[in-house]
N, C-alpha and C positions, 0 to 999 in steps of 0.2 A: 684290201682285207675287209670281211665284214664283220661285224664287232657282232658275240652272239650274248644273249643274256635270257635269263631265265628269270619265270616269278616265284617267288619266295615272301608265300601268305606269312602278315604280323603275327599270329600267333605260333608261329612253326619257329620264329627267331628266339625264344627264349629271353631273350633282352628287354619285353615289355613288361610294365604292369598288368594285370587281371582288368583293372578299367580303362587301362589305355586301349588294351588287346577292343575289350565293348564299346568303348566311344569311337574308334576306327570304323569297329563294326555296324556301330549305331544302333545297341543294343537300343528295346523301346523303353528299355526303365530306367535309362541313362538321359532322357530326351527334356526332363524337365528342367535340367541342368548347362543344357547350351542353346545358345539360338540359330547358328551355324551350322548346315551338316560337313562331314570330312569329305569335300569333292570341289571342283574347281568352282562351281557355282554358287558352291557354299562360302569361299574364299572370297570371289567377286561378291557375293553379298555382304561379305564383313567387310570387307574395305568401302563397300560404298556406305553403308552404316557408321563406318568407322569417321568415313568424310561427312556424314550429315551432326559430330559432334563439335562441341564450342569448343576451343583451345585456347587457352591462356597463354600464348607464346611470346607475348609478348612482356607477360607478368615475370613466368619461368626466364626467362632471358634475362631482364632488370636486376629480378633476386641474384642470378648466378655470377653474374658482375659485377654487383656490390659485394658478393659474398667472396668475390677471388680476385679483390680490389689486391691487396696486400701482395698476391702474387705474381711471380712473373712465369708468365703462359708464351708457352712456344707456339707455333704459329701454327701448328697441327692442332694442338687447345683452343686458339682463337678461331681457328675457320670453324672447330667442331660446337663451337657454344653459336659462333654468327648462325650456323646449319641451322638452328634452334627454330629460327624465324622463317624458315624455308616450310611450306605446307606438306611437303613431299618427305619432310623429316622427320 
């Protein structure tokens, strides 16, 4: 079976904001406002942007397990705070 789909422009959904509807579209007097455009190359540039910032991972992780010393964390809690220190998190 072949799966059939149809496009269905953001503004035609009702569901958006007026500036969500123009940042999608990349209205120009929206532009001073993001560094990113809404496209996959826009994406790929935020994330490699995103990798050329400092991250305190190692602070935010200290704090968070002093701070939930007292508690007892299930092991879903514990893997999710270790993630912390993972670059990819």
């Amino acid at each position: 079976m072949e799966a059939q789909y149809s496009y269905l422009p953001i503004e035609s959904t009702g569901f958006f904001s007026k500036i969500a509807v123009e940042y999608v579209q990349q209205h120009e007097g929206l532009s001073p406002f993001y560094q990113h455009s809404v496209s996959i190359e826009g994406i790929q540039a935020a994330i490699q942007a995103r990798q050329q910032t400092i991250n305190h991972r190692q602070l935010l992780y200290d704090v968070l397990v002093e701070q939930s010393a007292g508690l007892s964390l299930t092991t879903l809690q514990q893997n999710n705070l270790q993630a912390i220190l993972s670059e990819n998190t």
